[in-house]
N, CA, C and O atoms as a GROMACS GRO file, in nm:
protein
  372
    1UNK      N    1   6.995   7.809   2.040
    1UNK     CA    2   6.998   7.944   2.088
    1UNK      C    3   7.140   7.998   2.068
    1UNK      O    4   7.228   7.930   2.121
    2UNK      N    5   7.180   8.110   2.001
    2UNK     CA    6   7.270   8.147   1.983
    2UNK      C    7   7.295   8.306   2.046
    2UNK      O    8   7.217   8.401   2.048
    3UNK      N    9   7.412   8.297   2.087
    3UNK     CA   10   7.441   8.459   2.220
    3UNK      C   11   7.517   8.549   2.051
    3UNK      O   12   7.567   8.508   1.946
    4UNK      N   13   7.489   8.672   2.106
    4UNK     CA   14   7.522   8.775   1.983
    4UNK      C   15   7.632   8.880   2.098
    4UNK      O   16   7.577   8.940   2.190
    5UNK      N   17   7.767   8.889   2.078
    5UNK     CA   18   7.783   8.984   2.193
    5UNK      C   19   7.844   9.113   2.132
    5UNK      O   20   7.908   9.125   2.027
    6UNK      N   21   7.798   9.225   2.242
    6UNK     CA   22   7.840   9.325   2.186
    6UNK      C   23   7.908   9.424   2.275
    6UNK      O   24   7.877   9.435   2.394
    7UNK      N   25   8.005   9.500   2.214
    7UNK     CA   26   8.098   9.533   2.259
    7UNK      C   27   8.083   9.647   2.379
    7UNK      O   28   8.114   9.764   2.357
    8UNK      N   29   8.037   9.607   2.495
    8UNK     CA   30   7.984   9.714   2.608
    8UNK      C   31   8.081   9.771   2.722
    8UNK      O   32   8.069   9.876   2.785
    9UNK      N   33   8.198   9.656   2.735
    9UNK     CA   34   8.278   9.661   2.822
    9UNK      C   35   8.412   9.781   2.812
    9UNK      O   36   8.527   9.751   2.779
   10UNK      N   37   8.379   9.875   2.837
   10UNK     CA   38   8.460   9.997   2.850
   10UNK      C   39   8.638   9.984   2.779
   10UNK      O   40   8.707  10.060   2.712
   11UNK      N   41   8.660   9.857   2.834
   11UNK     CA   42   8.783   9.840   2.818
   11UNK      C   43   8.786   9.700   2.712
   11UNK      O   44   8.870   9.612   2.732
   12UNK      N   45   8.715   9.693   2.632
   12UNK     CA   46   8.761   9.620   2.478
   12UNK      C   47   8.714   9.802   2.406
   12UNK      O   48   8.628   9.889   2.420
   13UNK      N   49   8.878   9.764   2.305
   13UNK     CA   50   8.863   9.825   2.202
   13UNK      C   51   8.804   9.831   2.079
   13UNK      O   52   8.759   9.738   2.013
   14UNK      N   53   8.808   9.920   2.059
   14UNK     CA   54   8.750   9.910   1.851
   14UNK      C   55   8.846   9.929   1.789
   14UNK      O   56   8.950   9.979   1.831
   15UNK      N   57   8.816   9.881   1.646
   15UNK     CA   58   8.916   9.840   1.518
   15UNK      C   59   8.996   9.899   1.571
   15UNK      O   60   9.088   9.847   1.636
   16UNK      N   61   8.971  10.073   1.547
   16UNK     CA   62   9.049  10.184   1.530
   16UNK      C   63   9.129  10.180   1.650
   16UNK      O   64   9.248  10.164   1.622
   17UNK      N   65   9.112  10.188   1.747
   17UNK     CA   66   9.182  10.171   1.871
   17UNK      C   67   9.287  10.053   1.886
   17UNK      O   68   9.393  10.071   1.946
   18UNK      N   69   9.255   9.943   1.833
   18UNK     CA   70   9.347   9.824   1.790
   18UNK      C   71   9.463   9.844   1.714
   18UNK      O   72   9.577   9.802   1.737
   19UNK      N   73   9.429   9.902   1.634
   19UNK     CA   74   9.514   9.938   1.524
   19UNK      C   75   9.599  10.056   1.535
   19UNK      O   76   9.684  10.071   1.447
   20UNK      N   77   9.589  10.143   1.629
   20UNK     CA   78   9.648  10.235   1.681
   20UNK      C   79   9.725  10.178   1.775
   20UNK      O   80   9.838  10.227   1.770
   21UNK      N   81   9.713  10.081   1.874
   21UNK     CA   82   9.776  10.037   1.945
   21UNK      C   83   9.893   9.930   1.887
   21UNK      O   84  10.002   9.926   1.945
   22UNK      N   85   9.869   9.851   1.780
   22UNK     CA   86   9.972   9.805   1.700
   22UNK      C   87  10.066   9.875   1.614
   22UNK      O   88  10.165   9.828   1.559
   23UNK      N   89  10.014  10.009   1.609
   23UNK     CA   90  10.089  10.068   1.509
   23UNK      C   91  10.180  10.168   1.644
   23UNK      O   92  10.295  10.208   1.628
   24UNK      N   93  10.115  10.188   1.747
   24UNK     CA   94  10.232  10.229   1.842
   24UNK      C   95  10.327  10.158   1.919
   24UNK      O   96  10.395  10.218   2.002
   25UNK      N   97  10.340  10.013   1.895
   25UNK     CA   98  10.344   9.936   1.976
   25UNK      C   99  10.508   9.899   1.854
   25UNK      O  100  10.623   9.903   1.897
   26UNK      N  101  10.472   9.867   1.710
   26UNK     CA  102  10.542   9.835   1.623
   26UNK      C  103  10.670   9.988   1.590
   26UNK      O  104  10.787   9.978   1.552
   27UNK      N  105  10.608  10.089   1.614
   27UNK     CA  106  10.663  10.218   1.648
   27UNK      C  107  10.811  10.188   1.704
   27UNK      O  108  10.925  10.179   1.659
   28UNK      N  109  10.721  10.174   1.869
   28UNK     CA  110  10.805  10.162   1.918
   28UNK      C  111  10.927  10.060   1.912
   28UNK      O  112  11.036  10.098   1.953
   29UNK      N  113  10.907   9.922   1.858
   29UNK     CA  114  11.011   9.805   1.870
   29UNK      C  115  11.117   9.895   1.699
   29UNK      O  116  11.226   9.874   1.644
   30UNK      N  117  11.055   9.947   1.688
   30UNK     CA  118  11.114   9.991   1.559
   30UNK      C  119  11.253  10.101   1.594
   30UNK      O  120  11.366  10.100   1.547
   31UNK      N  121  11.193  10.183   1.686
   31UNK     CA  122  11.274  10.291   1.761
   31UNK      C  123  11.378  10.204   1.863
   31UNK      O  124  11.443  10.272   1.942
   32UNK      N  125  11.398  10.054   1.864
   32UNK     CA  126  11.495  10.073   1.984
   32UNK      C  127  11.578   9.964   1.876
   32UNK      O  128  11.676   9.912   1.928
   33UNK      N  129  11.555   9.930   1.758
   33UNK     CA  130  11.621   9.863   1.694
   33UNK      C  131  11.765   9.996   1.636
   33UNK      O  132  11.768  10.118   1.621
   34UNK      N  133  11.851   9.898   1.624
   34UNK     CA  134  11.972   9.948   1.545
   34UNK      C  135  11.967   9.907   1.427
   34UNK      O  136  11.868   9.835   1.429
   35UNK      N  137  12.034   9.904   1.261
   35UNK     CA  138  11.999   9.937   1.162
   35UNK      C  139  12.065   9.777   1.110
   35UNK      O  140  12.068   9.750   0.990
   36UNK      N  141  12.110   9.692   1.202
   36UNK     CA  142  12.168   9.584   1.187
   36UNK      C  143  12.067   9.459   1.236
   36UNK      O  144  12.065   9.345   1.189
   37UNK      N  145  11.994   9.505   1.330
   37UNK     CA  146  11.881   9.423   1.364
   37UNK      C  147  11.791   9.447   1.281
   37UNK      O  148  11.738   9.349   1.229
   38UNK      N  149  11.745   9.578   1.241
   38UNK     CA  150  11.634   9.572   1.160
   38UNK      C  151  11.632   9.496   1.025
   38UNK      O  152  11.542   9.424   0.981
   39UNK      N  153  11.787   9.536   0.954
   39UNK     CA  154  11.817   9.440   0.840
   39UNK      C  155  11.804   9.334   0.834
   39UNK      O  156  11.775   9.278   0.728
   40UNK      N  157  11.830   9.248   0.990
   40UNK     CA  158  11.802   9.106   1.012
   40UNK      C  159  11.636   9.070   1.002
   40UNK      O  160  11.594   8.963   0.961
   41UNK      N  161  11.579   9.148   1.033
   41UNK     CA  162  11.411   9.119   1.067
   41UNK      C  163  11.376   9.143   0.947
   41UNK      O  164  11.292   9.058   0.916
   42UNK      N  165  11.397   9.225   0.849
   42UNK     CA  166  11.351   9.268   0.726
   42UNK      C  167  11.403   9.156   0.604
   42UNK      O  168  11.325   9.142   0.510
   43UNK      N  169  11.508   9.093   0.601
   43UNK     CA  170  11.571   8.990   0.548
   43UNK      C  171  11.475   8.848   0.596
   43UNK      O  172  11.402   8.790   0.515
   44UNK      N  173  11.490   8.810   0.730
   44UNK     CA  174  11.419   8.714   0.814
   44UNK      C  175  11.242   8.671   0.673
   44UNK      O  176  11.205   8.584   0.595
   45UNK      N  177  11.187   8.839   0.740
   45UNK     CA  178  11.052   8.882   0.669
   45UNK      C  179  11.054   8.815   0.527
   45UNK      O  180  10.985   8.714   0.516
   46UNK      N  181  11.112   8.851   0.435
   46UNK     CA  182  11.134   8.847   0.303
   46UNK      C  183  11.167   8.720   0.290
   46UNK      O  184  11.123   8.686   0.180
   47UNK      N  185  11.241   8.599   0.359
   47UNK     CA  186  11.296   8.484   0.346
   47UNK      C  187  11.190   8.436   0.338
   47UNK      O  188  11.161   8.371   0.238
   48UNK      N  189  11.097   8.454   0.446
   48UNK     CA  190  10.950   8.374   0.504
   48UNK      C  191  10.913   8.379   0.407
   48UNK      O  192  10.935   8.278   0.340
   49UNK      N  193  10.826   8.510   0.329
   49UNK     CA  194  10.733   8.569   0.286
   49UNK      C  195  10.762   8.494   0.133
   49UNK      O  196  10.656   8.482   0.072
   50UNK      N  197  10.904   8.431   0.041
   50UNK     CA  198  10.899   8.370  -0.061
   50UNK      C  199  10.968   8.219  -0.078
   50UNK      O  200  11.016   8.156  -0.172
   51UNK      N  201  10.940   8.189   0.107
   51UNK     CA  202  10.940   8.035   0.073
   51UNK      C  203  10.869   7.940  -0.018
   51UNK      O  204  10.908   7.834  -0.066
   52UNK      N  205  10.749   8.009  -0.030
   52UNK     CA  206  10.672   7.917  -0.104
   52UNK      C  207  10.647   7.897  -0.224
   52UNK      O  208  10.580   7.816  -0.287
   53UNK      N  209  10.741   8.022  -0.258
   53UNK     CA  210  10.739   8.054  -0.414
   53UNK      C  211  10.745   7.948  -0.496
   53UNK      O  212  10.855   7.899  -0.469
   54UNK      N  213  10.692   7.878  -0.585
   54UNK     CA  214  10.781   7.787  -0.690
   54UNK      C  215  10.889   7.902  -0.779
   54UNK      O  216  10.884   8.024  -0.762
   55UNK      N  217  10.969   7.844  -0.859
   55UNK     CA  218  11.056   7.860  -0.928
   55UNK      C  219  10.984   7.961  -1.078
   55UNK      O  220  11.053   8.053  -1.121
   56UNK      N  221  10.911   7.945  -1.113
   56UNK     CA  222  10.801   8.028  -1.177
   56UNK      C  223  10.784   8.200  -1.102
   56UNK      O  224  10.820   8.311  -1.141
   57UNK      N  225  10.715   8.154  -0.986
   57UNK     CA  226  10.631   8.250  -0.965
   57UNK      C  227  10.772   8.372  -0.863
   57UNK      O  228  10.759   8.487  -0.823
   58UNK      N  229  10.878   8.287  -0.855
   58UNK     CA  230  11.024   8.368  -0.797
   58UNK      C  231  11.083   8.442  -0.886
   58UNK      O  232  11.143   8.544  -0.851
   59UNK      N  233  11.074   8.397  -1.047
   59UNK     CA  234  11.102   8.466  -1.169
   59UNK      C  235  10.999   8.603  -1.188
   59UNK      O  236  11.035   8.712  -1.230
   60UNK      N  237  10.894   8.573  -1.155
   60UNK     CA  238  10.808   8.650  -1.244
   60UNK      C  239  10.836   8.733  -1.152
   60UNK      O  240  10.888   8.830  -1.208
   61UNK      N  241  10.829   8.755  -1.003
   61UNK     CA  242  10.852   8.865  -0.920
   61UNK      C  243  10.958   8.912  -0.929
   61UNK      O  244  10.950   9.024  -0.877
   62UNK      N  245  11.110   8.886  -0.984
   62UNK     CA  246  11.205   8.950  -0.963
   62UNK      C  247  11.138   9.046  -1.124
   62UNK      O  248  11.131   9.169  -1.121
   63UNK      N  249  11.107   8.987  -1.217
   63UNK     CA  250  11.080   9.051  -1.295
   63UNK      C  251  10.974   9.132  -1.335
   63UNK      O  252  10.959   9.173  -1.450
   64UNK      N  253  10.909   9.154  -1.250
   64UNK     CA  254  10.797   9.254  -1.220
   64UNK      C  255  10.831   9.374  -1.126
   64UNK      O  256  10.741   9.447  -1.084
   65UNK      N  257  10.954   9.391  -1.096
   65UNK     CA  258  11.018   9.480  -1.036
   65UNK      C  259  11.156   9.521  -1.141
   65UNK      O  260  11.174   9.640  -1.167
   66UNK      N  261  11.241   9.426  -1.193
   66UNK     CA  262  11.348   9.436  -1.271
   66UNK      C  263  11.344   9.397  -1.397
   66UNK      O  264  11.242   9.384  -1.464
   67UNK      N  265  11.488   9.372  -1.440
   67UNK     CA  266  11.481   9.313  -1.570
   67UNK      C  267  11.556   9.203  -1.606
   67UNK      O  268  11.649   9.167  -1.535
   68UNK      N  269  11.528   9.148  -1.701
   68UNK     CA  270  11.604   9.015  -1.739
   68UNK      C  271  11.707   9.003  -1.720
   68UNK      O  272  11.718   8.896  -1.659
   69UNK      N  273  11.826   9.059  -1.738
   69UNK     CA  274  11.910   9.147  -1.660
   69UNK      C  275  11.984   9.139  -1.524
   69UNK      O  276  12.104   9.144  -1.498
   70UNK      N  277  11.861   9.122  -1.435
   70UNK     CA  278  11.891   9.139  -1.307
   70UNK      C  279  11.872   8.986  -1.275
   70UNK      O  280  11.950   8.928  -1.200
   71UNK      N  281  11.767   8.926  -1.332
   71UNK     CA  282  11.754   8.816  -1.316
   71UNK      C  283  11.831   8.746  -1.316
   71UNK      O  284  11.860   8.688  -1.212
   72UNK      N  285  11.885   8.727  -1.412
   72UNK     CA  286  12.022   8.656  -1.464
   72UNK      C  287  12.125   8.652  -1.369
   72UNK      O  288  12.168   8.556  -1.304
   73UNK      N  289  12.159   8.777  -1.369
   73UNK     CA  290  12.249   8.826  -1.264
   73UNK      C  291  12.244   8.764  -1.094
   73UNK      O  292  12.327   8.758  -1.003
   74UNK      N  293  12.107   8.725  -1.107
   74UNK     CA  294  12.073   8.653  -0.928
   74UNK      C  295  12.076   8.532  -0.935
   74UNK      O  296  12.107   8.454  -0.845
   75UNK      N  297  12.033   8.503  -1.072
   75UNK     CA  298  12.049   8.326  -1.074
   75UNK      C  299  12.180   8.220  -1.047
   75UNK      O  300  12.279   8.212  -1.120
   76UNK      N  301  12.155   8.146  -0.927
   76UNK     CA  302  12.266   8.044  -0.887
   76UNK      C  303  12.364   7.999  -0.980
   76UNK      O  304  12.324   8.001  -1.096
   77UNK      N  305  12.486   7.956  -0.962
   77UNK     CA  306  12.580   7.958  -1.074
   77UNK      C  307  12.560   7.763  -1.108
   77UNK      O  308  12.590   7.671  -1.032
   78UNK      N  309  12.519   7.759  -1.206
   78UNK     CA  310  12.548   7.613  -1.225
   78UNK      C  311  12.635   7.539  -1.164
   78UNK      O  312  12.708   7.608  -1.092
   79UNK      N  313  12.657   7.436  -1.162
   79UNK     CA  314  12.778   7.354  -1.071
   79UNK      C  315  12.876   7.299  -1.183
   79UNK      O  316  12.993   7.266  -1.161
   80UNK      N  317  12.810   7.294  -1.310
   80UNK     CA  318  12.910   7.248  -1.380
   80UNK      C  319  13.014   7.351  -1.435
   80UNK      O  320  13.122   7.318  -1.485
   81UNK      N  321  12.975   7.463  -1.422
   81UNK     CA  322  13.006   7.594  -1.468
   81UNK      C  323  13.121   7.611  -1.321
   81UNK      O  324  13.217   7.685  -1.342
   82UNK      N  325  13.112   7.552  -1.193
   82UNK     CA  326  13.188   7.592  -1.142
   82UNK      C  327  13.316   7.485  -1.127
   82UNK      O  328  13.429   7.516  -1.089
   83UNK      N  329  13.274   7.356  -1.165
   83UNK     CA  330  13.373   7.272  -1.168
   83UNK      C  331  13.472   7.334  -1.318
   83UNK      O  332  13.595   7.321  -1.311
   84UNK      N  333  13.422   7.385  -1.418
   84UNK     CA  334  13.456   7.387  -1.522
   84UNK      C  335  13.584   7.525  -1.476
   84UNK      O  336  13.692   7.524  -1.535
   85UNK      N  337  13.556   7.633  -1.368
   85UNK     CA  338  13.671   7.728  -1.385
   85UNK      C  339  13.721   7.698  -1.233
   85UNK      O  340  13.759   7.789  -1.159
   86UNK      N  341  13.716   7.550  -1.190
   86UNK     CA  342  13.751   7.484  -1.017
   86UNK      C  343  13.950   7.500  -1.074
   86UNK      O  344  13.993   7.489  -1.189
   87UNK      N  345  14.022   7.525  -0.960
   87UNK     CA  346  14.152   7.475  -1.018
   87UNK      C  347  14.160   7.344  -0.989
   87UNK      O  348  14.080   7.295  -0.910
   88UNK      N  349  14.261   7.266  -1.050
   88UNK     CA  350  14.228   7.099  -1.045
   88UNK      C  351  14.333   7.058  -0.965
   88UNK      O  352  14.439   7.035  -1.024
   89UNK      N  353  14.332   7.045  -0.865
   89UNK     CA  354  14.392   7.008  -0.731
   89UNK      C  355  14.395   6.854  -0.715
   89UNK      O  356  14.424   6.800  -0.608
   90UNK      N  357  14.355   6.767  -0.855
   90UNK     CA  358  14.361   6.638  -0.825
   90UNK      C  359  14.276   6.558  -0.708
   90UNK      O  360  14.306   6.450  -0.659
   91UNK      N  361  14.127   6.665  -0.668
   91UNK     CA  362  14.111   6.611  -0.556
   91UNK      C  363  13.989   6.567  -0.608
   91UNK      O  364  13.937   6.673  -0.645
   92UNK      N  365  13.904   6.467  -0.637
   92UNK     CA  366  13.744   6.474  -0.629
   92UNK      C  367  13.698   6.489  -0.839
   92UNK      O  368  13.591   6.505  -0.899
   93UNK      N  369  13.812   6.476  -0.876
   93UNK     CA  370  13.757   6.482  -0.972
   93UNK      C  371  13.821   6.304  -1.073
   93UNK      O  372  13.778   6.278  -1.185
   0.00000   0.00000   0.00000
């Protein structure tokens, strides 16, 4: 026997009502942020959102927005490339 329930109780909402309430709700946390927190949450967002990227699919998105170019330009500096212009301080090498 399976119960089917339906939505009678005055006080559950619908979609629309849900979604109005998140979107006033997000409104608001939005309105008491300063432009230094929000950068943090929006950065935070974006960190999450391409953890999972492989190394492939991190290329193809910078480059589905930019250009080879830019890519380049973001890509980590080799290490040998940085030992190579390191001053030689006699230490570690």
């Amino acid at each position: 026997m399976s119960f089917v329930s339906f939505p009678t109780d005055p006080n559950i909402m619908n979609d629309t009502q849900l979604s109005n309430l998140k979107s006033n709700y997000v409104e608001m946390i939005l309105d008491g942020m300063d432009m230094k927190t929000m950068e943090a949450l929006v950065y935070d967002m974006l960190i999450e959102s391409y953890e999972l990227y492989s190394e492939d699919e991190m290329k193809e998105e910078i480059l589905s927005d930019y250009d080879e170019e830019m890519l380049e330009s973001l890509m980590p500096a080799d290490i040998s490339e940085l030992e190579a212009t390191a001053p030689d301080y006699g230490v570690g090498k």
